[in-house]
Steps between C-alpha positions, in 0.01 A plus 500: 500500500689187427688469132320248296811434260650267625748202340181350323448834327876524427540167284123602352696850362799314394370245331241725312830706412671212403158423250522876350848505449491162308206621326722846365838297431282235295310767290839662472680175320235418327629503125342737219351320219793418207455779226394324219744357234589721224777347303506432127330157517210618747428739308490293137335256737206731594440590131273295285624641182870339600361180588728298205806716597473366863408153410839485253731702731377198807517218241912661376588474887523953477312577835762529717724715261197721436411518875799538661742712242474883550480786240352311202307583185227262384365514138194284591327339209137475608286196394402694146872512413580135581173378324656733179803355512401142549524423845152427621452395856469122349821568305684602814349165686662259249813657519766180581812611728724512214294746312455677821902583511541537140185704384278627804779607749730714216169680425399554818815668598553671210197724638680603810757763519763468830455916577161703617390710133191676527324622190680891535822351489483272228703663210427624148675178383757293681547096586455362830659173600245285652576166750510343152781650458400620169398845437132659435433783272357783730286852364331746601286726297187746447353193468591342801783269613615183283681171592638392161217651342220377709305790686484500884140512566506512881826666640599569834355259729709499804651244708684462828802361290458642181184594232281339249457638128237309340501411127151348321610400147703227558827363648837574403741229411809525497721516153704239427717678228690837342373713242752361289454129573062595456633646185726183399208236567222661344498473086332752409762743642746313264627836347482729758765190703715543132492865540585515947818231373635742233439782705713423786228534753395088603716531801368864577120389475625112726659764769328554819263813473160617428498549123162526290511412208241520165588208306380525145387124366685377143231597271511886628840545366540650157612316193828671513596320850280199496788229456811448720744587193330842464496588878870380499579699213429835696783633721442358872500860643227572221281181657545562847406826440159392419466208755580793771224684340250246612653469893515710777681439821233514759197292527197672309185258563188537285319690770786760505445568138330889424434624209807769356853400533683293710882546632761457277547120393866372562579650158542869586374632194154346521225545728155310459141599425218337689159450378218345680158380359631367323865392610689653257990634518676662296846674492382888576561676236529210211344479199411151509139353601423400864556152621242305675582381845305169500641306817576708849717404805654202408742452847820416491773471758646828371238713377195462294381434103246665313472372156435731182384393181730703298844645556632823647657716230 
């Protein structure tokens, strides 16, 4: 019996070859689906609760610096915090370009810290310079972890470059001034600047750190030390003794506070007693009343103020 392949079958086979093979090499190159976008801004993006945080970080020209720059920590004010603080969506609108360099861009970037910090390695209490360039006021807790005393109330949320910490009670702006220069401006601290001068200790509490300090207010000192003569008529060692008595050299935020005693203040004979409910120090082991704390976590560039209605003795 006579073949019936022949040269018409051949170019049939090759050409039906030529069709497969085409058909595997396509499937072959054809490229996977791009993963989906993970970065810092997708994911504020993607999150209603963020939505003011996006729009000012887009409207400050930050996108590409929060996009593109690896290993960074976001403390992202959601909408509640900006609305808190005074920076509504409409707020954020009618921002002009000048206020956008001078006031929305140093707050925005005094959220972000240049270095990856998830919540288990944020320290007892430390600073950490942000792309400020100023430092924040880090914590951490039983109750939880603290940016200068405002509580992290979503941690962890991870990014291809870098993770989100959200914080919901409102925005942190930078400080503009020292403990001492706070101290200097504000007159009902009139006394307590007399008593830092004769001390010796204005350049101490003006020197980079992260001091806290309970600043007594005028009326809470007695009526033995309640002019400039009479605090200058106590030896200076005598004075800064006491002013030490009210500082400590690390940064101690109102949600650090527990009730008992604290370290030992920068005097090393005194250590503190905490109350709470209501906010009551004292020098552990004095005789003299409590004082009140009234005001908490007043930020300064250095440390932070709470103020006491009566002095430390």
């Amino acid at each position: 019996m006579k073949s019936t392949f022949n040269i018409k079958n051949l170019f049939l086979f090759i050409g039906l070859g030529t069709v497969i093979a085409g058909t595997t090499v396509s499937c072959k190159d054809d490229p996977l689906p791009p993963a989906p976008s993970t970065t810092i801004v997708d994911i504020a993006a993607a999150d209603p609760t963020l939505s003011i945080l996006v729009s000012a970080v887009t409207k400050a020209g930050l996108v590409d610096v929060l996009k593109n720059t690896a290993n960074l920590t976001v403390f992202a004010p959601t909408n509640d915090a900006f609305i808190a603080s005074g920076f509504p969506q409409s707020a954020i609108d009618a921002l002009t370009p000048a206020q956008i360099t001078s006031v929305l861009t140093p707050i925005l970037t005094y959220h972000v810290v240049g270095a990856k910090v998830m919540a288990a390695g944020v320290p007892a209490s430390d600073t950490v310079k942000t792309l400020n360039g100023l430092n924040i006021f880090a914590s951490k807790n039983a109750n939880g972890v603290f940016v200068n005393g405002i509580k992290v109330t979503t941690a962890d949320i991870a990014a291809s470059n870098g993770v989100i910490h959200k914080i919901s009670s409102k925005v942190l702006v930078p400080p503009t001034q020292t403990i001492a220069e706070i101290v200097i401006a504000d007159p009902r601290f009139a006394l307590l600047e007399i008593a830092v001068i004769h001390g010796g200790l204005a350049g101490a509490l003006s020197g980079p750190g992260k001091f806290t300090v309970f600043a007594p207010i005028n009326d809470g000192f007695p009526t033995t030390l309640d002019s400039k003569a009479e605090i200058e008529a106590n030896p200076s060692a005598a004075v800064g003794a006491i002013v030490l008595a009210h500082a400590f050299g690390t940064n101690i935020f109102a949600g650090d506070l527990t009730v008992g005693e604290t370290p030992f203040t920068l005097n090393p004979l005194a250590k503190l007693t905490i109350g709470l409910n209501p906010n009551t120090v004292k020098i552990s082991g004095s005789a003299a009343t409590v004082s009140g704390i009234t005001e908490v976590d007043i930020v300064a560039k250095n440390g932070v103020i709470h103020i006491i209605n009566k002095i430390l003795l």
